[in-house]
C-alpha positions as CSV (number, residue, x, y, z in Angstrom):
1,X,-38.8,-59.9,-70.0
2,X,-35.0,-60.1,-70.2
3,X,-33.1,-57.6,-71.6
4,X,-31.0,-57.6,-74.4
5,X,-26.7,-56.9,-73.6
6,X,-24.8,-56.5,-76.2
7,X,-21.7,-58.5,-75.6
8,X,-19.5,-57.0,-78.3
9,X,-20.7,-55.4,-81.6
10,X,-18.1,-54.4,-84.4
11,X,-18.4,-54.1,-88.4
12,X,-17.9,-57.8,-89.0
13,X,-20.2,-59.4,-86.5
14,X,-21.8,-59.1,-83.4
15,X,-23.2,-61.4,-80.1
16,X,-26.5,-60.3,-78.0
17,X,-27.0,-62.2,-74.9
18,X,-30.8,-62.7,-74.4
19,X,-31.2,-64.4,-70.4
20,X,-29.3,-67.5,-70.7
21,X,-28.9,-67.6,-74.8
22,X,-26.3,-66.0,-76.8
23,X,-26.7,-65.2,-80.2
24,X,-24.3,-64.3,-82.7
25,X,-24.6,-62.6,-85.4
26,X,-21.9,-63.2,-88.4
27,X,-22.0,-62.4,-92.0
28,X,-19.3,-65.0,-92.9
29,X,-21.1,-68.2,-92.7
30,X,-17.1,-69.9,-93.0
31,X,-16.5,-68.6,-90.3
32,X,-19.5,-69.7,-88.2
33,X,-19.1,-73.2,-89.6
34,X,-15.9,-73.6,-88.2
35,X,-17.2,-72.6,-85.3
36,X,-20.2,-75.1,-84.6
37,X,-17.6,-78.2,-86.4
38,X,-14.8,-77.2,-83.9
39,X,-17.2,-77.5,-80.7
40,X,-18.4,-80.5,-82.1
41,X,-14.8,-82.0,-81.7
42,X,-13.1,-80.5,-79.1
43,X,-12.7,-83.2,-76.2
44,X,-13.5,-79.7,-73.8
45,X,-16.8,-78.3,-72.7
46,X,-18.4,-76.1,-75.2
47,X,-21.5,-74.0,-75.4
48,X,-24.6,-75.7,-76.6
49,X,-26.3,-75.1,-80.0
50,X,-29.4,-74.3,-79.4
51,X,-30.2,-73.5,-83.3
52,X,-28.5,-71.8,-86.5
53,X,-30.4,-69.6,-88.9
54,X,-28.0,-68.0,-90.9
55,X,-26.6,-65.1,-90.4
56,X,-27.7,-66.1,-86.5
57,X,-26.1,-69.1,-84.0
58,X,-27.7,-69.4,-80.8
59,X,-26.0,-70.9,-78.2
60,X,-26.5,-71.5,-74.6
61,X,-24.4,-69.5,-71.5
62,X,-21.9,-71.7,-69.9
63,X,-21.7,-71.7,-65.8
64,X,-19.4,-69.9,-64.0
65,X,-17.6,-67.0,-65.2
66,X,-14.4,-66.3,-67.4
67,X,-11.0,-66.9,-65.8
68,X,-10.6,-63.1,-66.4
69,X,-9.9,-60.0,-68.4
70,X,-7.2,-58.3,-70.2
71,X,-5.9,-55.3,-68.9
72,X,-7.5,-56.3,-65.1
73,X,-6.1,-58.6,-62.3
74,X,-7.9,-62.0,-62.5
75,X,-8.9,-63.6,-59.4
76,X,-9.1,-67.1,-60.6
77,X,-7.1,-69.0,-57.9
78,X,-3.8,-71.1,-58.9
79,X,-5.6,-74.4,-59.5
80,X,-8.1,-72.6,-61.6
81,X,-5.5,-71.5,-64.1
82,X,-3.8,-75.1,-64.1
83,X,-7.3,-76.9,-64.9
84,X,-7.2,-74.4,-67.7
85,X,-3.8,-75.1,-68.8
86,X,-4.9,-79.4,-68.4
87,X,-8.3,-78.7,-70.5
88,X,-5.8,-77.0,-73.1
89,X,-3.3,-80.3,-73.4
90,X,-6.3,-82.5,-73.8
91,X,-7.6,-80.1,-76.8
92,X,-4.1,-80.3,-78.1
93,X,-3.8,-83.9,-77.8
94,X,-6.9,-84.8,-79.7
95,X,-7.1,-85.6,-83.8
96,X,-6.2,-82.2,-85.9
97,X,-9.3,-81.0,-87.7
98,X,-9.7,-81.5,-90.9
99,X,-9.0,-78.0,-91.8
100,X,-5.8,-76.3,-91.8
101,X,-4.8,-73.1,-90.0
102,X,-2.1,-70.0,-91.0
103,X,1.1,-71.9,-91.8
104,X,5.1,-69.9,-91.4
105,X,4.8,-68.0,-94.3
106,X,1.8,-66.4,-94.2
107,X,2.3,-65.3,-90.6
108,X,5.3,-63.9,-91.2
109,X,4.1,-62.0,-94.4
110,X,1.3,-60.5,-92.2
111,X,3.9,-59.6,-89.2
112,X,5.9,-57.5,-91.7
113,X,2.9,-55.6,-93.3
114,X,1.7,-54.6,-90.0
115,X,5.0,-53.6,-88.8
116,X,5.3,-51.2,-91.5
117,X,1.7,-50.1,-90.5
118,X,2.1,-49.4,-87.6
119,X,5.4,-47.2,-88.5
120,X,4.1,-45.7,-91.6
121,X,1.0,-44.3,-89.4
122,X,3.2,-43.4,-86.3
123,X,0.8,-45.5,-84.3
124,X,3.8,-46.7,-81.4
125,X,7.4,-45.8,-81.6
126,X,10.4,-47.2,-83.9
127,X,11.7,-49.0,-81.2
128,X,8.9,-50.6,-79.5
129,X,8.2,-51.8,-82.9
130,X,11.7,-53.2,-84.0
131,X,12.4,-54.9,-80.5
132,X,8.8,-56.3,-80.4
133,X,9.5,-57.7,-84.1
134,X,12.7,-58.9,-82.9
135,X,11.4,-60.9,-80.3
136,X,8.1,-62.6,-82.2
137,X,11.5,-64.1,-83.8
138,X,11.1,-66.6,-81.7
139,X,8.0,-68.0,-83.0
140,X,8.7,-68.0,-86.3
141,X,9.9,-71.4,-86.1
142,X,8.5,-74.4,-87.9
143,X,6.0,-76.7,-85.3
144,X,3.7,-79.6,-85.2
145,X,0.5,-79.1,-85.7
146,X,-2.1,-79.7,-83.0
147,X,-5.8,-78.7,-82.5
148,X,-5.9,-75.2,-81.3
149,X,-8.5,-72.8,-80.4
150,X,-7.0,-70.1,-82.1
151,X,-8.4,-67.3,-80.4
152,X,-7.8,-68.2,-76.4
153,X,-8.5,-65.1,-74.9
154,X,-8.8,-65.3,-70.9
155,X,-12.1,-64.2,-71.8
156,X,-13.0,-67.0,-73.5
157,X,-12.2,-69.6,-70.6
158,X,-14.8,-70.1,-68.2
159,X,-14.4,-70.9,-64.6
160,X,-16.9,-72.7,-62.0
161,X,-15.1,-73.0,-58.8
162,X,-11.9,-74.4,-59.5
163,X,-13.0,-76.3,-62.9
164,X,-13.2,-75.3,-66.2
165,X,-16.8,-75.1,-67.7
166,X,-17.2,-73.7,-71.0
167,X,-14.4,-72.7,-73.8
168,X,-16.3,-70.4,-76.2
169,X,-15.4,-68.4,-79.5
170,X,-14.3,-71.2,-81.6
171,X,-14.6,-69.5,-84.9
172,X,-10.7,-69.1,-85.0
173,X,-10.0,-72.8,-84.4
174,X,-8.0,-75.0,-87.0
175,X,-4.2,-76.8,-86.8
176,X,-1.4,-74.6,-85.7
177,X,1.0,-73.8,-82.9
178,X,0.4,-75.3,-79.4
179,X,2.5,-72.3,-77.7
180,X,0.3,-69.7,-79.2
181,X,-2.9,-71.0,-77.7
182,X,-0.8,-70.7,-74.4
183,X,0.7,-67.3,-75.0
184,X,-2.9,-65.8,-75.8
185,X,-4.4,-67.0,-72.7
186,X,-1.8,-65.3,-70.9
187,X,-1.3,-62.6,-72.6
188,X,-1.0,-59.4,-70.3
189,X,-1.3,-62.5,-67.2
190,X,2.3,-63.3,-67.3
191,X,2.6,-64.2,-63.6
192,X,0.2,-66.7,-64.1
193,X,2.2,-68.8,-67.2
194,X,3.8,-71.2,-64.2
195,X,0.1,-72.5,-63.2
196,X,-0.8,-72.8,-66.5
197,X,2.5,-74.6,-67.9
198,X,2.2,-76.9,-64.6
199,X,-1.4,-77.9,-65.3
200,X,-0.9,-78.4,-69.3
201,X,2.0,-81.0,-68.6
202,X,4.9,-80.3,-70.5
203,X,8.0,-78.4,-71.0
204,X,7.2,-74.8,-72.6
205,X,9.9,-72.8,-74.6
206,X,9.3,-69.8,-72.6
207,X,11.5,-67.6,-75.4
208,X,8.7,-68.7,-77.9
209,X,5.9,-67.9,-75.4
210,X,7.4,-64.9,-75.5
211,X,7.5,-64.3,-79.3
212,X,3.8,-64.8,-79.4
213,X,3.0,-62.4,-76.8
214,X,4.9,-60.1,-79.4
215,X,3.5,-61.4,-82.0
216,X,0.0,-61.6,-81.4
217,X,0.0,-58.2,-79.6
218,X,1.7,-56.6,-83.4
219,X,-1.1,-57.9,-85.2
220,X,-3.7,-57.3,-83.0
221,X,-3.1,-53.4,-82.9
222,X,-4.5,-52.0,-86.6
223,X,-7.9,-54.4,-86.0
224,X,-8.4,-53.0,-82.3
225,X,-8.4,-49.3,-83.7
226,X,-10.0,-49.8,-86.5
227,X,-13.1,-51.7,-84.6
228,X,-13.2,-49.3,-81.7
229,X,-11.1,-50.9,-79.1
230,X,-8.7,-49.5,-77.2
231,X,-4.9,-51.3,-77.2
232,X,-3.4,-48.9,-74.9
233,X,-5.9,-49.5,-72.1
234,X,-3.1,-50.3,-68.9
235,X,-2.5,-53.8,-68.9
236,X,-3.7,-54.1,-73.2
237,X,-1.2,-55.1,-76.3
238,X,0.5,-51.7,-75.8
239,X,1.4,-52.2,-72.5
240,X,2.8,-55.9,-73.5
241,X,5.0,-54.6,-76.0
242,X,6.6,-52.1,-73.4
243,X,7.4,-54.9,-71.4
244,X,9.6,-56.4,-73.7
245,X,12.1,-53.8,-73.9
């Protein structure tokens, strides 16, 4: 009988993999549907659905394994992290779905209350803080909107051999900012943004890249602690920002 793993379990949802089956467990039914609609568009392999009964999606494990972990060394080889940054151009070069993502204003609304969060609450130092906001500057910028995954962890990217063979957790897909799906995959992997930018095709504003590593790793920080992860682990969001300065 095959056990049951839990993959990851936190107040707003969980996934259990079961042998070969994942299945996720989500009270926001929005946020599942976007889900099994983005899959169903992306021009990438995707997981299978194997059936939905709300609050539950099953879907089947891709090959391979992920390209890697944040906050460890990946071992992907070079032309595995440029197939990843290709499969990423061909996501961003197909039609936008049909719903939208976080626009300028919103983002930058949500960067300044969780600056002052994290200042209020003493959580990192003033000036990891104020250089880190200075520098997710650089991504506050107006862009065209493309089809993004939203939520491209290196965890999310899965590897078999050399070729990519599964992008997973699509729940956060929708149009925004090709840069940031690029800065989250290598977020805490910065050595490996040349194979990425080289498979994916196009000049990258590395200053931008850079903003979102800021950026993303500001917003992240409150949600981590208050779900039970750990941002400070060496080579986490904490550990991100200190490299800026």
């Amino acid at each position: 009988m095959d056990e049951v793993e839990v993959v990851v379990a936190h107040s707003e949802r969980a996934t259990l993999r079961v042998g070969d089956v994942f299945l996720k467990v989500d009270a926001d039914q929005a946020r599942i549907d976007v889900e099994v609609e983005a899959m169903a568009l992306a021009p990438v392999p995707t997981p299978e659905v194997l059936w939905r009964k709300p609050p539950v999606l099953a879907l089947a494990a891709v090959p391979g394994a992920a390209l890697g972990r944040l906050g460890r060394p990946s071992t992907a080889s070079p032309a595995a992290w440029a197939r990843a940054g290709a499969a990423i151009r061909k996501l961003h070069d197909a039609p936008l779905p049909p719903w939208p993502g976080r626009g300028l204003e919103e983002l930058a609304a949500e960067l300044d209350g969780e600056c002052e969060w994290l200042l209020t609450n003493g959580v990192l130092p003033a000036d990891l803080v104020t250089r880190n906001r200075q520098v997710a500057e650089a991504a506050l910028r107006p862009w065209t909107p493309v089809f993004t995954h939203g939520d491209l962890q290196i965890s999310h990217v899965f590897i078999d051999g050399d070729e990519v063979s599964g992008i997973i957790d699509w729940s956060e897909a929708g149009q925004g900012d090709a840069l940031f799906d690029l800065a989250v995959l290598t977020l805490g992997h910065e050595e490996r943004l040349g194979d990425v930018v080289a498979g994916y095709g196009a000049d990258v504003d590395l200053d931008v890249i850079r903003g979102w590593w800021s950026l993303r790793s500001l917003l992240a920080i409150r949600w981590l602690v208050e779900h039970g992860f750990d941002p400070s682990a060496p080579g986490c969001e904490v550990d991100v920002l200190r490299s800026r300065l």
